[in-house]
C-alpha positions in Angstrom: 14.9 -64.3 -54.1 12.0 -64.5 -51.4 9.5 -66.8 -50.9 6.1 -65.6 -49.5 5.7 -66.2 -45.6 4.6 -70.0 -44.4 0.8 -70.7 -43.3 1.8 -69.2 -39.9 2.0 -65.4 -41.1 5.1 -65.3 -38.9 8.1 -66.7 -41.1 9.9 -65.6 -44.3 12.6 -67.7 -45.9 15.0 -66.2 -48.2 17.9 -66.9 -49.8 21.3 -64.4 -49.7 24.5 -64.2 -50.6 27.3 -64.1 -48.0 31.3 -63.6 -48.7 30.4 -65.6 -51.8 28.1 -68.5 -50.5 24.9 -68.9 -50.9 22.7 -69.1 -47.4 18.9 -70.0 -47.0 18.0 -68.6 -44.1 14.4 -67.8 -42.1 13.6 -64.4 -40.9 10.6 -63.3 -38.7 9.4 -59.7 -40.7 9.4 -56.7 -38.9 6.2 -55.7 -37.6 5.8 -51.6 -39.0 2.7 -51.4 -36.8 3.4 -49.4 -33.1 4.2 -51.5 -30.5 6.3 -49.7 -28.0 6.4 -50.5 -24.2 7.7 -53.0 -22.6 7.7 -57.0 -23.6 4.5 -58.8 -22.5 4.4 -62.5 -21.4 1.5 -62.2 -24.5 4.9 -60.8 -26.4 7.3 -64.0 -25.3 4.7 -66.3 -25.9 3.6 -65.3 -29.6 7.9 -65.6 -30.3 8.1 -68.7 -28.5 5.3 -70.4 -30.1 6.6 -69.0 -33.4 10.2 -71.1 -32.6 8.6 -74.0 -30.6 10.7 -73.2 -27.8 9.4 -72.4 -24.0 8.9 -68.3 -23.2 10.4 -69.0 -20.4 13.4 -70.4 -22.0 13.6 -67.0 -24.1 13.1 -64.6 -20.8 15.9 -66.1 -18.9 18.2 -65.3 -21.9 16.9 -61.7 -21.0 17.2 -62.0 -17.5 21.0 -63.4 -18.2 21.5 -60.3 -20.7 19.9 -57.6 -18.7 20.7 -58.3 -15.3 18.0 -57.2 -12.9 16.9 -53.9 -15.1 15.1 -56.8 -17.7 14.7 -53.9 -19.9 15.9 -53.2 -23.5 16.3 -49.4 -22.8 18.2 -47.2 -20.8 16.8 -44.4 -21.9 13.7 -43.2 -24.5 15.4 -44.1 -27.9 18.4 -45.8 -26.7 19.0 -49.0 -26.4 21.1 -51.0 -23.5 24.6 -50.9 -25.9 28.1 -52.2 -25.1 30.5 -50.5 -27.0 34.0 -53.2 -27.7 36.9 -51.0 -28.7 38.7 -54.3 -29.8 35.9 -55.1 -32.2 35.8 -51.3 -33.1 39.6 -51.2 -34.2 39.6 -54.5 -35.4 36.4 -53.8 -37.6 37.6 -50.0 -39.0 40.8 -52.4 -40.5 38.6 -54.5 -42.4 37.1 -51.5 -43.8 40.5 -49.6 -44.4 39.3 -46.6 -42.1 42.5 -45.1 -40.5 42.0 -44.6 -36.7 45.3 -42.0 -36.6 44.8 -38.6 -34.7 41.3 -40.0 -33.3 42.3 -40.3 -30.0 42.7 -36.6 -30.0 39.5 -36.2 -31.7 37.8 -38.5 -30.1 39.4 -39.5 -27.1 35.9 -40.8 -25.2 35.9 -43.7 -27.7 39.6 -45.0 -26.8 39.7 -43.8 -23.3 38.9 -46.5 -20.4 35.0 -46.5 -19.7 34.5 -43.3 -17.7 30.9 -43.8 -15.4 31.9 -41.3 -13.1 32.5 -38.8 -15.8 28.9 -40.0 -17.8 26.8 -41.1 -14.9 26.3 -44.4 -15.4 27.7 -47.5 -17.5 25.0 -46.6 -20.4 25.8 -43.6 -20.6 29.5 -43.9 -20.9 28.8 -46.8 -22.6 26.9 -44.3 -25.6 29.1 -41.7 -25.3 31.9 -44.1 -27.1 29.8 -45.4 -29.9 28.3 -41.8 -30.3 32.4 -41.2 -30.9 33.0 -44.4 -32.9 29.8 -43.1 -35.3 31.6 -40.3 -35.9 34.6 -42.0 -37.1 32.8 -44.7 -39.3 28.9 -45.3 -38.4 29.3 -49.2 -40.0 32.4 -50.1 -37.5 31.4 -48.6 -35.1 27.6 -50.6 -35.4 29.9 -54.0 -35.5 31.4 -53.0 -32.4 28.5 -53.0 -30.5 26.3 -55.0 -28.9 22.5 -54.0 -28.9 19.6 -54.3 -26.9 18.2 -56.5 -24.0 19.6 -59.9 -25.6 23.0 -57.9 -26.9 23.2 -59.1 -30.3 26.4 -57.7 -32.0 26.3 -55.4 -34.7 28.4 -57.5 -37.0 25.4 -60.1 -36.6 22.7 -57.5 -38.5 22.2 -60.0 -41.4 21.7 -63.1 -39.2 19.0 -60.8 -37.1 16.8 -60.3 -40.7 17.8 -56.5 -40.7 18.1 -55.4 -44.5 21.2 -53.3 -43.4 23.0 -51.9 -40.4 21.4 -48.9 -40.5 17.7 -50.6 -40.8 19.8 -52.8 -37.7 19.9 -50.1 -35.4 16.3 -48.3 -36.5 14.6 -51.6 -35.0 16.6 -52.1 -32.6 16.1 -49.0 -31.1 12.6 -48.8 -32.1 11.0 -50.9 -29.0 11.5 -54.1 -27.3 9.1 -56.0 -29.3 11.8 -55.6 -32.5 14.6 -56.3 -30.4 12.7 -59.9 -29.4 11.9 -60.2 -33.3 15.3 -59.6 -34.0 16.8 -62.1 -31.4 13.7 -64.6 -32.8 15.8 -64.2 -36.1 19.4 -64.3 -34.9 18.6 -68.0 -32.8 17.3 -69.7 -35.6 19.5 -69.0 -38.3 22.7 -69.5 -36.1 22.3 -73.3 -35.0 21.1 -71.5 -31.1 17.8 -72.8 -31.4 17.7 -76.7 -31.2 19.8 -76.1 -27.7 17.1 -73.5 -26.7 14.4 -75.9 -27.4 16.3 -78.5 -25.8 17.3 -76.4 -22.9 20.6 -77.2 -23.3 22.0 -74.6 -21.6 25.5 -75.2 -21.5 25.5 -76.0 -25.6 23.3 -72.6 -26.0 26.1 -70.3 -23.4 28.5 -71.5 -25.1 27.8 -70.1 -28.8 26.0 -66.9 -27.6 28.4 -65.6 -24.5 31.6 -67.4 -25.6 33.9 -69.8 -24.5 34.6 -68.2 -21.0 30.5 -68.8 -20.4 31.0 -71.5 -17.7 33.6 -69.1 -15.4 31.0 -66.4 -15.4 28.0 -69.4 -14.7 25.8 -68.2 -17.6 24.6 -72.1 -18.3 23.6 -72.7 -14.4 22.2 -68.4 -14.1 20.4 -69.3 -17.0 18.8 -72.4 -16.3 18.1 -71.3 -12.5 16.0 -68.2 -13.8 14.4 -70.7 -16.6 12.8 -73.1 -13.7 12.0 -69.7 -11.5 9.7 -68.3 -14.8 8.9 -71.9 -15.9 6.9 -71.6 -12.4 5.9 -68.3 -13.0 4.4 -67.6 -16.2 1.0 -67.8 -17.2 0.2 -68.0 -21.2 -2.7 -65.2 -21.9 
């Protein structure tokens, strides 16, 4: 069941079913029109206004994410990715694949990272999940985190994607879909009151984990908040 988008243009809300319950959630639709390039202040804005948070707030989660690249690609049609072998093996049991004899096959998937071998870290990074497709495309999608705010795979539904493989098409489609996506993923997870609130430790905690305060993510983020706060001029 969907209901038609609010007076804004901007919002869906649906209803779907997950592992039995029943889950209203609210999904920003994909935009089919191009829009390739990289993410605008025009771009953070028309997101931020959409959530009533600060586009400042969202580009120091991309800051935080990216490092100092502050780009969703590392290469034309490929997304920034980090492949988890954990999350790989851990998501192949749930779906009964058998991961015997793929070490031979595959042995870039359960081999330690290899940059020198690739490159760089995105690279070798690729090379794994380009193994862990081969074994089992939805597993290996789970195990990875996407695009310049990292969203795991195993979070497609959250994100407003209609399936792991429509998942991946936007996300690898431009920037401007990973933002939408991200847009998505904050406000149906309980992310975005601390967002709007700038509650950074609250917001570090959910989206990077409990070790988020030994790697300074809550005081990184809130220092490149104030430094685009300062910076950024609405179009």
């Amino acid at each position: 069941m969907q209901a038609p988008a609010d007076s804004t243009g901007l919002v869906d809300d649906c209803f779907y079913v997950l592992d039995g319950d029943t889950i209203f959630s609210l999904f920003i639709p994909p935009i089919e029109l191009p829009h390739s390039g990289p993410l605008t202040d025009a771009d953070f804005f028309e997101i931020a206004d959409s959530l009533g948070v600060e586009a400042a707030a969202i580009k120091a989660v991309v800051e935080i994410e990216t490092g100092r690249t502050r780009a969703g690609f590392h290469s034309e049609g490929h997304p920034l990715v980090n492949f988890d072998l954990g999350l790989f093996r851990r998501a192949a049991a749930r779906r009964r694949v058998s991961l015997a004899g793929q070490a031979q096959a595959h042995p870039e998937v359960f081999a330690p990272l290899n940059i020198r071998r690739y490159g760089s870290q995105q690279a070798a990074h690729q090379a794994r999940l380009d193994g862990a497709m081969a074994i089992d495309s939805i597993a290996a999608i789970e195990a990875t985190f996407w695009g310049m705010f990292q969203i795991g795979g195993f979070n497609w539904q959250l994100a407003g994607a209609t399936s792991h493989e429509d998942f991946v098409r936007r996300v690898s489609r431009s920037e401007y879909d990973q933002l939408v996506l991200f847009a998505n993923f904050i406000r149906n997870t309980g992310l975005l009151k601390h967002l709007r609130s700038k509650n950074w430790s609250a917001f570090a905690k959910l989206y990077n984990g409990p070790g988020y305060a030994a790697r300074g993510y809550h005081t990184r983020m809130a220092a490149a908040y104030n430094r685009y706060k300062r910076t950024m001029n609405r179009p």
